[in-house]
C-alpha positions in Angstrom: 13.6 -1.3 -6.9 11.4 -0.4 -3.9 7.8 -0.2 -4.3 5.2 2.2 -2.2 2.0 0.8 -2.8 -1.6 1.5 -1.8 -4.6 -1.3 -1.7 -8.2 -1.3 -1.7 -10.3 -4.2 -0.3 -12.7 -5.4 -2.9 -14.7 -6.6 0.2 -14.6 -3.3 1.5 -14.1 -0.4 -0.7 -13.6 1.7 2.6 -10.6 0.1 3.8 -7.2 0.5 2.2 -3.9 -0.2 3.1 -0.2 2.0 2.3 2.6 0.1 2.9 6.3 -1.1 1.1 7.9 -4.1 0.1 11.3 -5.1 -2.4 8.5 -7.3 -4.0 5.1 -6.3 -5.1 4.3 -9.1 -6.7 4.7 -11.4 -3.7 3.8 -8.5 -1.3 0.4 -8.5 -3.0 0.0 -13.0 -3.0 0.8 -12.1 0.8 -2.3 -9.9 1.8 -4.1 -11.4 -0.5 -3.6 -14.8 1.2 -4.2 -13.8 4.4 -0.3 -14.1 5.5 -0.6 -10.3 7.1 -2.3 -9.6 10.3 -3.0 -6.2 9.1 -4.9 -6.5 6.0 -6.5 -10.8 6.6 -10.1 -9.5 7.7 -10.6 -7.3 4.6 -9.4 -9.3 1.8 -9.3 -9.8 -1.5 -7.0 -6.5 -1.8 -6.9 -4.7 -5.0 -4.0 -3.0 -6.7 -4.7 0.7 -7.0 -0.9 2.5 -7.1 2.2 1.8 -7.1 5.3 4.1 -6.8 9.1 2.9 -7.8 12.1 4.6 -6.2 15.8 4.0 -6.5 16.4 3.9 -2.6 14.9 2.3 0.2 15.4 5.1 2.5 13.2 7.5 -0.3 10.1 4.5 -0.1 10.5 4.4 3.3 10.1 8.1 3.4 7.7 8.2 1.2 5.6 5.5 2.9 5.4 7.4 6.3 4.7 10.6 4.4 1.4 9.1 2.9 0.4 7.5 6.6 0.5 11.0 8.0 -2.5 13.5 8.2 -0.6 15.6 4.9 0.4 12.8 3.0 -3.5 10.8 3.4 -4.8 14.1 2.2 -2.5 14.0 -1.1 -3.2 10.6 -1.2 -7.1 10.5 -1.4 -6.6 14.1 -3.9 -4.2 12.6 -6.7 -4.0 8.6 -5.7 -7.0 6.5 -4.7 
């Protein structure tokens, strides 16, 4: 399975964070532990969603589709 997920800092309810991973579980120990450049300064990161799919190429998809200005829009409607 593939996993889109989508974090909110506990530190700072304003930030969040979209991204993908093979492995949620240790995706999450990673931001959480400071072990991504991207999300260190905010931490601890909360679990707010997570989607499954089948195919890497449909997370991938997915992932970039939530970055963009339509996706954030559907995001911050039906997700955060």
């Amino acid at each position: 399975m593939y996993f889109v997920y989508l974090l909110k800092s506990a530190k700072d309810p304003e930030k969040t964070y979209v991204g993908y991973t093979a492995d949620l579980r240790q995706r999450l120990e990673t931001h959480n532990s400071g072990g991504s450049v991207h999300t260190a300064h905010s931490r601890p990161w909360k679990l707010v969603t997570f989607i499954c799919f089948d195919s890497k190429m449909k997370a991938l998809s997915f992932e970039k589709y939530l970055k963009s200005g339509s996706g954030n829009s559907f995001a911050q409607k039906r997700l955060w």
